[in-house]
N, CA, C and O atoms as CSV, one atom per row, in Angstrom:
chain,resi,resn,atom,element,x,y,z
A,1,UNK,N,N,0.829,-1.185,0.000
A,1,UNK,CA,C,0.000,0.000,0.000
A,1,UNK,C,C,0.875,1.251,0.000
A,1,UNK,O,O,0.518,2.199,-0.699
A,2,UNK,N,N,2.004,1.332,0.735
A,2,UNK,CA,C,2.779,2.171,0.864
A,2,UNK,C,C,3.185,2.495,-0.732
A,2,UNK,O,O,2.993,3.453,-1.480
A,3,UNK,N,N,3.651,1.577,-0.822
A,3,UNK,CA,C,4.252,1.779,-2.695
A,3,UNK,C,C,3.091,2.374,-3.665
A,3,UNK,O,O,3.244,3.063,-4.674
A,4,UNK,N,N,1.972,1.946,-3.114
A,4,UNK,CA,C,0.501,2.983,-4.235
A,4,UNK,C,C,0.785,3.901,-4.040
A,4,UNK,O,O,1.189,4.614,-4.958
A,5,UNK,N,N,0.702,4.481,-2.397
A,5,UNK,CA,C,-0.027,5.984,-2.154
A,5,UNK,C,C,1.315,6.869,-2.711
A,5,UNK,O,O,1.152,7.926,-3.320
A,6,UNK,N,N,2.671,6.303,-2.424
A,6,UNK,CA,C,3.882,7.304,-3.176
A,6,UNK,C,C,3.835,7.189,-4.958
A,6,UNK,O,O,4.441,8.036,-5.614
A,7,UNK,N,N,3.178,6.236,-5.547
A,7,UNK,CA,C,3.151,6.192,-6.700
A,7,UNK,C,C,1.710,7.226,-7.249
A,7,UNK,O,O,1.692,7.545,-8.437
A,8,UNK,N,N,0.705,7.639,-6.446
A,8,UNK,CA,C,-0.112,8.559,-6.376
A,8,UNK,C,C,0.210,9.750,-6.210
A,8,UNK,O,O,-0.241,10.766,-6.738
A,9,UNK,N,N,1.442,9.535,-5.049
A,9,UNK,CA,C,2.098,11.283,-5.112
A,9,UNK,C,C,2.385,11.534,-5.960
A,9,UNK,O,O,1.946,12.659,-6.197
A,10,UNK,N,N,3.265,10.951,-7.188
A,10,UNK,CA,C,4.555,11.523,-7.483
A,10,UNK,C,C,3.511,11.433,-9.217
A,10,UNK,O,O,3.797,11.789,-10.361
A,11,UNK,N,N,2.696,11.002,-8.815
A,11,UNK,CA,C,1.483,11.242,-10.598
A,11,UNK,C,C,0.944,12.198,-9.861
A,11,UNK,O,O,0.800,12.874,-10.879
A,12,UNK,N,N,0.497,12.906,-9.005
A,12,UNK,CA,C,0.111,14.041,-8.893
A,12,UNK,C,C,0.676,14.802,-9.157
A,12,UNK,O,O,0.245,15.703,-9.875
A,13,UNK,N,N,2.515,14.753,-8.448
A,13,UNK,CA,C,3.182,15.860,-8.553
A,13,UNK,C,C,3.861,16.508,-10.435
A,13,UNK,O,O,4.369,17.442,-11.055
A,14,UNK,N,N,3.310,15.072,-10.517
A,14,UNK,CA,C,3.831,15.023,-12.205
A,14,UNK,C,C,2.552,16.107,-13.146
A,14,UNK,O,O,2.719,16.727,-14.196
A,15,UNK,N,N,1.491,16.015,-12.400
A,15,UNK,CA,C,0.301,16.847,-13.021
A,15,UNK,C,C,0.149,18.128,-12.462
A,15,UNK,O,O,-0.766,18.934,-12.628
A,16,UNK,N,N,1.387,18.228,-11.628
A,16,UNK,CA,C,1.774,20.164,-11.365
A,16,UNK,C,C,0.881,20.069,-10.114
A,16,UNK,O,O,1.065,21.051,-9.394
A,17,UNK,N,N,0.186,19.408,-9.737
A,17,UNK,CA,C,-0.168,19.593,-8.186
A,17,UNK,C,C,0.916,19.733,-7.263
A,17,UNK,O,O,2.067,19.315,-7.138
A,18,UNK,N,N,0.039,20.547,-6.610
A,18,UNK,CA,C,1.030,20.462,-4.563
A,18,UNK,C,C,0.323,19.747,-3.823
A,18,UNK,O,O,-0.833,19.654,-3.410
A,19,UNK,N,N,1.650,19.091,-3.733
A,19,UNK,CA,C,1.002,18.246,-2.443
A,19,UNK,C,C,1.866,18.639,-1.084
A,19,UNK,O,O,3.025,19.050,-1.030
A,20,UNK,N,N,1.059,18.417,-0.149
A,20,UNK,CA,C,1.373,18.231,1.387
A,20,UNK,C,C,1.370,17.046,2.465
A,20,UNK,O,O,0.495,16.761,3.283
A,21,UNK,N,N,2.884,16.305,2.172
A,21,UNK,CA,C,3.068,15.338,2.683
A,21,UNK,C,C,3.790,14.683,3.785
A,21,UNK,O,O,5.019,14.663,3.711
A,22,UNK,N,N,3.323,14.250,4.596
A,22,UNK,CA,C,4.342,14.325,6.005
A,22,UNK,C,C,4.211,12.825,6.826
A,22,UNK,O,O,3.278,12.224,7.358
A,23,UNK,N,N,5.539,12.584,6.647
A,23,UNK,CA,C,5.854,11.446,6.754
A,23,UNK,C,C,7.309,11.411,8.232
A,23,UNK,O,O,7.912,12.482,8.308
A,24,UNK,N,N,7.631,10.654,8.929
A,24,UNK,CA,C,8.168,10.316,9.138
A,24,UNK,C,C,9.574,9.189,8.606
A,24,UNK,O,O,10.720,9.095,9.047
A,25,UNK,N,N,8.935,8.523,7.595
A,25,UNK,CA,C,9.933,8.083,6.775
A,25,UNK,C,C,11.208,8.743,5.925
A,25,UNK,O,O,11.250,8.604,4.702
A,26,UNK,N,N,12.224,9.454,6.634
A,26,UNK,CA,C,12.502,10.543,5.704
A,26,UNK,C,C,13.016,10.110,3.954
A,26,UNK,O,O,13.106,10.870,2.990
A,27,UNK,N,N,13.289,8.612,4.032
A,27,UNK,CA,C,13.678,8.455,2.709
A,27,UNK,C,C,12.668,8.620,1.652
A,27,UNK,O,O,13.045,9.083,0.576
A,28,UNK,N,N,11.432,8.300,1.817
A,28,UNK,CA,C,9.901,8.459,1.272
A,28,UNK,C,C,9.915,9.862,0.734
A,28,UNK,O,O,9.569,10.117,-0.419
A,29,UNK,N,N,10.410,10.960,1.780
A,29,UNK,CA,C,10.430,12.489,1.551
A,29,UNK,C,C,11.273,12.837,0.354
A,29,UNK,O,O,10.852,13.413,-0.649
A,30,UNK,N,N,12.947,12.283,0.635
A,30,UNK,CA,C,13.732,12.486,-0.289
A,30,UNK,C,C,13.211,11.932,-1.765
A,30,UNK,O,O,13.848,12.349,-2.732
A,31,UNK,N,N,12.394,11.264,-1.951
A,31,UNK,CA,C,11.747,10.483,-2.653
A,31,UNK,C,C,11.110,11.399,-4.084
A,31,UNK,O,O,11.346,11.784,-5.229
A,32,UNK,N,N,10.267,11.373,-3.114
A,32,UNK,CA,C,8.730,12.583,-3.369
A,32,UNK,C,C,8.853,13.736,-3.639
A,32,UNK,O,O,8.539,14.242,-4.716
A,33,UNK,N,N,9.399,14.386,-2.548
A,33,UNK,CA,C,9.303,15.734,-1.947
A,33,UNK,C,C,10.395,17.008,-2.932
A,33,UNK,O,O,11.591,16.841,-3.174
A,34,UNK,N,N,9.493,18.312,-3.380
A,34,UNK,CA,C,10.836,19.184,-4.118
A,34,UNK,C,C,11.285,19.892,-2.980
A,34,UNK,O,O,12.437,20.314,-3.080
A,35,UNK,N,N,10.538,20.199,-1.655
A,35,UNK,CA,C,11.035,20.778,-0.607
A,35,UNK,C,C,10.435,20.356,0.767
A,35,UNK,O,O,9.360,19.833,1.060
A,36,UNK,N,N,11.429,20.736,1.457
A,36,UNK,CA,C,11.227,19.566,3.071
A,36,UNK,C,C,10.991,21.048,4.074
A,36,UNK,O,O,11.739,22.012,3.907
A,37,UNK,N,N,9.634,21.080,5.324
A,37,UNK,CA,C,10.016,21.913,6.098
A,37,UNK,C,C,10.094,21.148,7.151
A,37,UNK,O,O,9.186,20.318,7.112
A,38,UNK,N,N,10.669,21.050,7.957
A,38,UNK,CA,C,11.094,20.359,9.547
A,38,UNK,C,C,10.177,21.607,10.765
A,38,UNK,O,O,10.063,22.832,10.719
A,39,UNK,N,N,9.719,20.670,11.662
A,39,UNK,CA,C,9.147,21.343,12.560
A,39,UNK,C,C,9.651,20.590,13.965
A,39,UNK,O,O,9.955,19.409,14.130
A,40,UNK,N,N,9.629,21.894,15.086
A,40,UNK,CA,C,9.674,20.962,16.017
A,40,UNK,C,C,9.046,21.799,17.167
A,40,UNK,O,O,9.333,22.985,17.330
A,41,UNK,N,N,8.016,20.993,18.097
A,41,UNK,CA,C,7.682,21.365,18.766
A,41,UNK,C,C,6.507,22.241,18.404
A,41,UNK,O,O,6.258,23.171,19.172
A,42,UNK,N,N,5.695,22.054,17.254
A,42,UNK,CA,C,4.755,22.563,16.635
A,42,UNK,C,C,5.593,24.309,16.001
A,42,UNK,O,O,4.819,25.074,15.425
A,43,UNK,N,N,6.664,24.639,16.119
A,43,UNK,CA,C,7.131,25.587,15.111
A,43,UNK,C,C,7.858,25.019,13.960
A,43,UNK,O,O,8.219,23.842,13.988
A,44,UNK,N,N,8.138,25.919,12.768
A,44,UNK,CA,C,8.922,25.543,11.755
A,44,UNK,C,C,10.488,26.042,12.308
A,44,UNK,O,O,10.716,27.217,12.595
A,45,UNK,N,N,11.443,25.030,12.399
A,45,UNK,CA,C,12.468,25.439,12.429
A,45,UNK,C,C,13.639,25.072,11.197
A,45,UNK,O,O,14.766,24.682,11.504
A,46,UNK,N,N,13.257,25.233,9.943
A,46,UNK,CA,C,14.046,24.683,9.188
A,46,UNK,C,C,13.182,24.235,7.733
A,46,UNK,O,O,12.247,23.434,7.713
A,47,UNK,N,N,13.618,24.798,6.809
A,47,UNK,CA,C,13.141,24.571,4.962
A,47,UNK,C,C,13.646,24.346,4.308
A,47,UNK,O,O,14.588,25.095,4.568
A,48,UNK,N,N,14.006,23.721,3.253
A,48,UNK,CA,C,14.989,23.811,2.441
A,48,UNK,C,C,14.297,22.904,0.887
A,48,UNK,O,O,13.430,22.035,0.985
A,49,UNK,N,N,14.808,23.275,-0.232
A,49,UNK,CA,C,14.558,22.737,-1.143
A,49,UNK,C,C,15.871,21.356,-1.363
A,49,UNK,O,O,17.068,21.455,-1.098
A,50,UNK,N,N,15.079,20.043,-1.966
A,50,UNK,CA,C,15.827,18.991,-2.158
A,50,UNK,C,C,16.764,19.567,-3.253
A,50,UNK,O,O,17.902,19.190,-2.974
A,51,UNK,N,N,16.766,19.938,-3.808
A,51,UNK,CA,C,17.867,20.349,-4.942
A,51,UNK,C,C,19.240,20.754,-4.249
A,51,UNK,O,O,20.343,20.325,-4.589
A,52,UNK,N,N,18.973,21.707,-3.160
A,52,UNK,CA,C,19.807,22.437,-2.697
A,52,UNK,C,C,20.541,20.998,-1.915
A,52,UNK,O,O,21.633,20.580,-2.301
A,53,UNK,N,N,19.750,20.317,-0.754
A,53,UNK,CA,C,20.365,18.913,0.072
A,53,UNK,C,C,21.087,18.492,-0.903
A,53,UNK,O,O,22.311,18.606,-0.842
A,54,UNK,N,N,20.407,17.870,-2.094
A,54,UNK,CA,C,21.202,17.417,-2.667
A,54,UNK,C,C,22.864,17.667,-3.543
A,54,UNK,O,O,23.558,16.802,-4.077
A,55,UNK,N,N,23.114,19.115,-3.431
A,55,UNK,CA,C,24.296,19.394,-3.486
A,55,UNK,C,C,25.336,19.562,-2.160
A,55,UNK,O,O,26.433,20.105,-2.288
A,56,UNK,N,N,24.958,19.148,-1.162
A,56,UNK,CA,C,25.316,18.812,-0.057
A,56,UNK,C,C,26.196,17.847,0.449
A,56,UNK,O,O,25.690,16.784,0.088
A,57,UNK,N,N,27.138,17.615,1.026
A,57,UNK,CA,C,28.217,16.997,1.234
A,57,UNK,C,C,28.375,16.786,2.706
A,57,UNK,O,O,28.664,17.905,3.130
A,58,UNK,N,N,28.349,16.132,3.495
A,58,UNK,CA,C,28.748,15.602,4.872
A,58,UNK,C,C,30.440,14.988,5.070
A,58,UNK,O,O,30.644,13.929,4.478
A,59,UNK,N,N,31.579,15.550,5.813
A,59,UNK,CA,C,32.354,15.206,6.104
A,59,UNK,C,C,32.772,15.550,7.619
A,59,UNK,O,O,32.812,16.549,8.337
A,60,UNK,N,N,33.168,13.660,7.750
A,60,UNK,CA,C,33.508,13.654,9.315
A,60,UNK,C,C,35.203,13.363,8.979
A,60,UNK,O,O,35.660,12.501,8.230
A,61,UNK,N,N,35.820,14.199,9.648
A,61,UNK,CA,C,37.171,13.682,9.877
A,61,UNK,C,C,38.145,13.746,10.594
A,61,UNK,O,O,38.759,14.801,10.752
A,62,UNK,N,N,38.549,12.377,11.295
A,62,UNK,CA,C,39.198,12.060,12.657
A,62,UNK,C,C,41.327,12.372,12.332
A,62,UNK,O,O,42.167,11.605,11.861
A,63,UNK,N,N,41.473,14.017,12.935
A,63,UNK,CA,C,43.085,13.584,13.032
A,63,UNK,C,C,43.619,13.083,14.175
A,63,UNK,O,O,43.047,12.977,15.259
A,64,UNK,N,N,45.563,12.548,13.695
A,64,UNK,CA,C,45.560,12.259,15.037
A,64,UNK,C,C,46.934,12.979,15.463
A,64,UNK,O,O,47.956,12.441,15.888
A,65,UNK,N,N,46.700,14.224,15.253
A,65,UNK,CA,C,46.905,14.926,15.796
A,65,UNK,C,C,46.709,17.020,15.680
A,65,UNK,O,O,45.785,17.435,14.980
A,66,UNK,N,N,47.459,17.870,16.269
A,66,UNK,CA,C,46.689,19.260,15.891
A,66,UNK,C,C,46.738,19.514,14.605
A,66,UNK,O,O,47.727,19.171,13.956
A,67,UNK,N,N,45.464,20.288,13.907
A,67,UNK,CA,C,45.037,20.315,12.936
A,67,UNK,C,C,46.065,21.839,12.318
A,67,UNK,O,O,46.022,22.890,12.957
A,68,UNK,N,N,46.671,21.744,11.406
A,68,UNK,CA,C,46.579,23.125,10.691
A,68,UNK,C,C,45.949,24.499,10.946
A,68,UNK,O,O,44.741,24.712,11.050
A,69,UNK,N,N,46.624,25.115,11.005
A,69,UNK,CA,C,46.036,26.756,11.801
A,69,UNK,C,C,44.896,26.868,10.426
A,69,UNK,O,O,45.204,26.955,9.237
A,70,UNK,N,N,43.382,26.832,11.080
A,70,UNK,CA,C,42.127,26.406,10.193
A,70,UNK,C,C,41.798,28.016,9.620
A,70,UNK,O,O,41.852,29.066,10.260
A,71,UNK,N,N,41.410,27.776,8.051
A,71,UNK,CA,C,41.128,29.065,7.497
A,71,UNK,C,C,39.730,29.489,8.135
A,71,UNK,O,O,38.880,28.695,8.539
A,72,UNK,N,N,39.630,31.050,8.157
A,72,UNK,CA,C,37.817,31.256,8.780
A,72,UNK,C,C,37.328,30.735,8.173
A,72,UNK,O,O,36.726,29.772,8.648
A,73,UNK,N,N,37.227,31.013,6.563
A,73,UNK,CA,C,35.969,30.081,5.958
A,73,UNK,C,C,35.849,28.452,6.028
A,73,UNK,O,O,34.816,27.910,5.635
A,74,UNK,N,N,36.856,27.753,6.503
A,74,UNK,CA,C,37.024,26.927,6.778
A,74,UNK,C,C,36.094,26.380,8.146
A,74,UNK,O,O,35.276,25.460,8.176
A,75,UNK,N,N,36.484,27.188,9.121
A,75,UNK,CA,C,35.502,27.556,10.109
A,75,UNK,C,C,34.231,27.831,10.437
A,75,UNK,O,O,33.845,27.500,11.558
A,76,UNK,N,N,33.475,28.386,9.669
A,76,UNK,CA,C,32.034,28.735,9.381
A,76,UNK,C,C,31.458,27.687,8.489
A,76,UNK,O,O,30.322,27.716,8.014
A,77,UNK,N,N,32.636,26.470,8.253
A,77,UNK,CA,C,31.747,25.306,7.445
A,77,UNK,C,C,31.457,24.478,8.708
A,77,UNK,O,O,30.439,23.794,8.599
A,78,UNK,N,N,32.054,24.384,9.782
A,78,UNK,CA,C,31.977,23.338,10.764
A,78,UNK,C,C,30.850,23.501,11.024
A,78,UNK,O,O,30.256,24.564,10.842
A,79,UNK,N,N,30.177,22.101,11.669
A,79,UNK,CA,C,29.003,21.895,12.782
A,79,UNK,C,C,28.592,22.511,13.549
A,79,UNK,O,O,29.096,23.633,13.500
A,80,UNK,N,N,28.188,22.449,13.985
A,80,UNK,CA,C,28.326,23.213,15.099
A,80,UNK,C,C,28.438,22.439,16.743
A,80,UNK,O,O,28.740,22.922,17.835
A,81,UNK,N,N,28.032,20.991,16.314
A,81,UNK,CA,C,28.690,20.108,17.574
A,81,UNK,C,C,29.820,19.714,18.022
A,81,UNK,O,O,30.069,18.971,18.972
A,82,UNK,N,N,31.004,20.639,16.758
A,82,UNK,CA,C,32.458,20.468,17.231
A,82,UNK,C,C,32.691,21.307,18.587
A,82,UNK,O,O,33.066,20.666,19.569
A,83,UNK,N,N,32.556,22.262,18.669
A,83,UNK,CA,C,33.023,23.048,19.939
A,83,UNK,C,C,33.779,23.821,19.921
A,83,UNK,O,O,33.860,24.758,19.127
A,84,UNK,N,N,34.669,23.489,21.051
A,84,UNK,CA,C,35.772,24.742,20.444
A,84,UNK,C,C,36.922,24.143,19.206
A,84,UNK,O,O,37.637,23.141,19.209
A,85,UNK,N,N,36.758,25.097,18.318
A,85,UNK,CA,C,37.959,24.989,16.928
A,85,UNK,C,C,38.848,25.373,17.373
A,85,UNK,O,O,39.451,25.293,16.303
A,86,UNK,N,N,39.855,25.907,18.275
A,86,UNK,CA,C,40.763,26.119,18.591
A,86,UNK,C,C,41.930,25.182,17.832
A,86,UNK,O,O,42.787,25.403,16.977
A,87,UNK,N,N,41.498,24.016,18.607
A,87,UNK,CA,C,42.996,23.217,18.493
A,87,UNK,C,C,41.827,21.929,17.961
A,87,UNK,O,O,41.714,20.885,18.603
A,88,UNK,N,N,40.955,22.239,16.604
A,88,UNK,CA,C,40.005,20.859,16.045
A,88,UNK,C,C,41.209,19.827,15.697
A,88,UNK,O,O,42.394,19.957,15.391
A,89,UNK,N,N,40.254,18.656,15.908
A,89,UNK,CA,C,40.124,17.071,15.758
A,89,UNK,C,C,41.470,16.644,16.834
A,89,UNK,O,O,42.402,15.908,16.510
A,90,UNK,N,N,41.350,17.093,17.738
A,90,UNK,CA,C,42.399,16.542,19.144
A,90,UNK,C,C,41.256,15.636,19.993
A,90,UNK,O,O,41.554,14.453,20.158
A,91,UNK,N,N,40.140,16.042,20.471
A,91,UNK,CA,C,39.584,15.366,21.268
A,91,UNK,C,C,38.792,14.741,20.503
A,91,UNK,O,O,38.723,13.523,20.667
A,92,UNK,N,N,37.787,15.507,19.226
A,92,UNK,CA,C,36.763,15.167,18.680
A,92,UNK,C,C,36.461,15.178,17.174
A,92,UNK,O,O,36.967,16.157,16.625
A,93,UNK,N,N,35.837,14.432,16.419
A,93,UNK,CA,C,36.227,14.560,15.310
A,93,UNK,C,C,35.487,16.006,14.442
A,93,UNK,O,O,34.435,16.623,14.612
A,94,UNK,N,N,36.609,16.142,13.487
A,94,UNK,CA,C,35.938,17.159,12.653
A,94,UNK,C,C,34.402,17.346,11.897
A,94,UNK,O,O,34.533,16.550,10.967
A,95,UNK,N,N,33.442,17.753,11.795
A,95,UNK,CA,C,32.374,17.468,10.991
A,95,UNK,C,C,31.874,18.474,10.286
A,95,UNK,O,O,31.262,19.396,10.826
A,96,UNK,N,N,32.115,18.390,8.809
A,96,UNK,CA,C,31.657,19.706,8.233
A,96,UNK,C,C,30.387,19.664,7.160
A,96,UNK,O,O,30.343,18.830,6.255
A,97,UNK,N,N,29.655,20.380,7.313
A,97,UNK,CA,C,28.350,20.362,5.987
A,97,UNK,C,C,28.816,20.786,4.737
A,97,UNK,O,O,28.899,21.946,5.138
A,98,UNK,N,N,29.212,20.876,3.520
A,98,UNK,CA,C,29.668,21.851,3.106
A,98,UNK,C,C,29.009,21.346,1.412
A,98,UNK,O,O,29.043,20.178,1.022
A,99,UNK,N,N,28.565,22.255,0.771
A,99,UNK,CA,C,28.182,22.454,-0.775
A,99,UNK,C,C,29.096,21.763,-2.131
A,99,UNK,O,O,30.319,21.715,-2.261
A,100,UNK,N,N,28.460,21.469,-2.676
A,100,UNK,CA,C,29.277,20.712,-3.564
A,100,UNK,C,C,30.239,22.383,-4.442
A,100,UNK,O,O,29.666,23.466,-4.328
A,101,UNK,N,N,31.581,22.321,-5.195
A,101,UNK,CA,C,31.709,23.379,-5.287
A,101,UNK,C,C,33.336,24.152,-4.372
A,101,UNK,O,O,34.126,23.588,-3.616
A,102,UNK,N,N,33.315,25.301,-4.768
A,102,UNK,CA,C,34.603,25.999,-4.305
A,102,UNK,C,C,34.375,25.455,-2.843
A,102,UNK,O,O,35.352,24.814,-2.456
A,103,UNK,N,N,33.349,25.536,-1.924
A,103,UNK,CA,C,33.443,25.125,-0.642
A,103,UNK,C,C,33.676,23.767,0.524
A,103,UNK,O,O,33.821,23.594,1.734
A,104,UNK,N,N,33.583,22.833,-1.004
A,104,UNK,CA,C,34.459,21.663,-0.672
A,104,UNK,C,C,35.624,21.552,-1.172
A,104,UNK,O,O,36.296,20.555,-0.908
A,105,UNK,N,N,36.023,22.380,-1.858
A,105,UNK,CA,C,37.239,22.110,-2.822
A,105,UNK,C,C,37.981,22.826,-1.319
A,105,UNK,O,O,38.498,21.957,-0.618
A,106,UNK,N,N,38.082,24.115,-0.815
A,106,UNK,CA,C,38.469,24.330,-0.064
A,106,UNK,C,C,38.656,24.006,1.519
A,106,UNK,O,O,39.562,24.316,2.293
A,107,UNK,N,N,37.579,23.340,1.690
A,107,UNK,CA,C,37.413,22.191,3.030
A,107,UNK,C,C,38.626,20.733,2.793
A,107,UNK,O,O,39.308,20.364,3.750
A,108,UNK,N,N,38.715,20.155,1.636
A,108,UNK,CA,C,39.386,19.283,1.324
A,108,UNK,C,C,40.829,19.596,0.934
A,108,UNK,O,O,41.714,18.780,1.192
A,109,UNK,N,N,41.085,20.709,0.341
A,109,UNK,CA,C,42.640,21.196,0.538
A,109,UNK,C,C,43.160,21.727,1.739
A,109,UNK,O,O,44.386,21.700,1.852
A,110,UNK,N,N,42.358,22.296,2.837
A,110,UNK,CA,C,42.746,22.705,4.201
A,110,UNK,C,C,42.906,20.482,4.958
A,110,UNK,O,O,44.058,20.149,5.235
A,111,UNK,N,N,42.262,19.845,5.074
A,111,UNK,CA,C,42.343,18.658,5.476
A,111,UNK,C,C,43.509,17.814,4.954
A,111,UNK,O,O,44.074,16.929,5.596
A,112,UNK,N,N,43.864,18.298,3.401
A,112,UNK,CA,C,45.194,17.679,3.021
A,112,UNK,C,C,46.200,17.601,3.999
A,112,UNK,O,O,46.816,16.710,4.584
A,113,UNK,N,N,46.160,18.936,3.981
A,113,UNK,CA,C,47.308,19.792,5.723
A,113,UNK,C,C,47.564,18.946,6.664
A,113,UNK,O,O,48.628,18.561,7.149
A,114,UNK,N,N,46.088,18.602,6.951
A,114,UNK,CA,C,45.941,18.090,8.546
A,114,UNK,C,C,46.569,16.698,8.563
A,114,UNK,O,O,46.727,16.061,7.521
A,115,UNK,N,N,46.877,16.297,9.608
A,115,UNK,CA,C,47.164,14.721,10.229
A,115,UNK,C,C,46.342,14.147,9.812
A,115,UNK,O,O,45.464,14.046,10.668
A,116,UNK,N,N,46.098,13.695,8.972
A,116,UNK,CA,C,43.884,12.737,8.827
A,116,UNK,C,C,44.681,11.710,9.130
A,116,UNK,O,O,45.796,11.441,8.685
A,117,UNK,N,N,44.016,11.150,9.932
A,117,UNK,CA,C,43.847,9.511,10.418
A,117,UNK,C,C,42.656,8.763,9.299
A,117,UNK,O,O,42.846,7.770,8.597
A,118,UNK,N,N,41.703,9.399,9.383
A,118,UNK,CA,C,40.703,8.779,8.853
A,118,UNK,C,C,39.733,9.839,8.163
A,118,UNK,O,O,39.760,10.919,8.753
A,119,UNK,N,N,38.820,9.795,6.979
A,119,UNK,CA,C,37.925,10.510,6.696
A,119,UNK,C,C,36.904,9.792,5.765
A,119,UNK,O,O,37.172,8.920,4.939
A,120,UNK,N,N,35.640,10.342,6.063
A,120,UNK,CA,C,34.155,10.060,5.416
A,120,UNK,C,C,33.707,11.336,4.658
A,120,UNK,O,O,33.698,12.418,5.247
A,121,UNK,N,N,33.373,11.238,3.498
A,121,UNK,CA,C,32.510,11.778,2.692
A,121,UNK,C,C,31.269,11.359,2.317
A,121,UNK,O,O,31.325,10.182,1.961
A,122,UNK,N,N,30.429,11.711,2.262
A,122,UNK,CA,C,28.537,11.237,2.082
A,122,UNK,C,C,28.030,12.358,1.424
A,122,UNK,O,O,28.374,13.527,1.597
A,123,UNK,N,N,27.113,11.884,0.588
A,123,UNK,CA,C,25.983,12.883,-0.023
A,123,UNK,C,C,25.416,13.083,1.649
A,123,UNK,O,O,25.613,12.182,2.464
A,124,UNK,N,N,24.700,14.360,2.034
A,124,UNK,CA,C,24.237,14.629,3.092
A,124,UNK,C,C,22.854,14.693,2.669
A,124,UNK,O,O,22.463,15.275,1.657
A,125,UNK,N,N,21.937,13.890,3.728
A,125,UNK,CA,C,21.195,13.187,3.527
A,125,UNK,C,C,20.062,13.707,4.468
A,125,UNK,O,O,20.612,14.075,5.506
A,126,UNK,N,N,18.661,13.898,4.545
A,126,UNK,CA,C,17.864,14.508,5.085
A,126,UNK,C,C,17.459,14.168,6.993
A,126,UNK,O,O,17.035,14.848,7.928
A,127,UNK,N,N,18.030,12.281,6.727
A,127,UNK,CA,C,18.517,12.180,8.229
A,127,UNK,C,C,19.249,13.509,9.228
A,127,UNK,O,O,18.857,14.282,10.102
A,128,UNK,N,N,20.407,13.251,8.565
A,128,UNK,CA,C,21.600,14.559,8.976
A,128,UNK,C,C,20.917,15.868,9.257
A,128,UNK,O,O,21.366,16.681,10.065
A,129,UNK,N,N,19.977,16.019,8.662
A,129,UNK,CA,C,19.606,17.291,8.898
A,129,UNK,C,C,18.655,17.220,9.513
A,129,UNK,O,O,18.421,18.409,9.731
A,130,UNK,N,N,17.701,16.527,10.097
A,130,UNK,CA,C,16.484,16.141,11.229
A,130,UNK,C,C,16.811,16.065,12.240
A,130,UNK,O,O,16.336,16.570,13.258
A,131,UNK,N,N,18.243,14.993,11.999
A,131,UNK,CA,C,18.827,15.333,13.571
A,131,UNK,C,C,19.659,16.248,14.038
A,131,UNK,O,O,20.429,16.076,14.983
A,132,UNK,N,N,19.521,17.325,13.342
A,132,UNK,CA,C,19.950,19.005,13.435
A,132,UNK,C,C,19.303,19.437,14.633
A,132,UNK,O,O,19.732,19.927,15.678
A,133,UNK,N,N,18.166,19.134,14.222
A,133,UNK,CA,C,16.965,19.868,14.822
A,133,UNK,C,C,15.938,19.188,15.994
A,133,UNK,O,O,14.945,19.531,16.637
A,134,UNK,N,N,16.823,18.000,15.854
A,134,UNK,CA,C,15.793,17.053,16.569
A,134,UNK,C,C,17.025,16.142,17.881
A,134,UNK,O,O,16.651,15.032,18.260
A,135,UNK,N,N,18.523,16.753,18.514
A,135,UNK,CA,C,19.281,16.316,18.975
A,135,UNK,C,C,18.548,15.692,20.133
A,135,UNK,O,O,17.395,16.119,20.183
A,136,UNK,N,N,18.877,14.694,21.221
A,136,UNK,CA,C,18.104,14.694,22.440
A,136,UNK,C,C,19.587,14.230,23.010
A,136,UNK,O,O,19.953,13.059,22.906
A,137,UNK,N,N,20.451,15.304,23.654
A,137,UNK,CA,C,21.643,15.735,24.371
A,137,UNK,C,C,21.204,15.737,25.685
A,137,UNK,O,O,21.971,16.060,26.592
């Protein structure tokens, strides 16, 4: 049944309708959906069009040891669950959102620098961004 009612969306959406669909499934969303709003707590905290996610890039990366004196813009790509950048990826690993584009090109030549022990790259994915908004710390 599940597989009808998304095969109903997406012939609607094909006939220029809007639809309003809300799912918990977020892969269903990425699916379907040309734009996602996240709510929490009955406000909107967060919109974005899939086009845009989808030029999106997730990198976690563990050095093992102090990182390269980090460029600002380098800086304003981080998480914001790193903490203090001072002296990044000593205690915790690096994690940056960053756009497909000059702003990974430049995230990934500052990391050349660094000690990498280890690193992940991912399309960033609508999970990642739910649990932006949805941490339970």
């Amino acid at each position: 049944v599940r597989h009808e009612v998304l095969a109903l969306i997406k012939e609607a959406k094909a006939a220029g309708r809007t639809i309003i669909f809300c799912s918990h499934v977020l892969s269903e969303i990425e699916d379907v959906c040309d734009r996602v709003l996240i709510l929490r707590g009955g406000r909107l905290v967060h919109q974005q069009a899939m086009r845009d996610l989808n030029q999106m890039h997730y990198i976690r990366a563990t050095l093992h040891g102090p990182a390269t004196t980090m460029p600002a813009n380098v800086g304003a790509m981080l998480d914001a669950t790193n903490g203090d950048t001072a002296f990044p990826g000593i205690n915790e690993p690096l994690v940056f959102q960053v756009d497909s584009g000059e702003k990974l090109s430049i995230a990934l030549q500052w990391l050349s620098q660094c000690p990498l022990e280890s690193m992940e790259i991912q399309r960033l994915d609508l999970r990642r961004v739910y649990e932006q908004f949805h941490r339970t710390t």
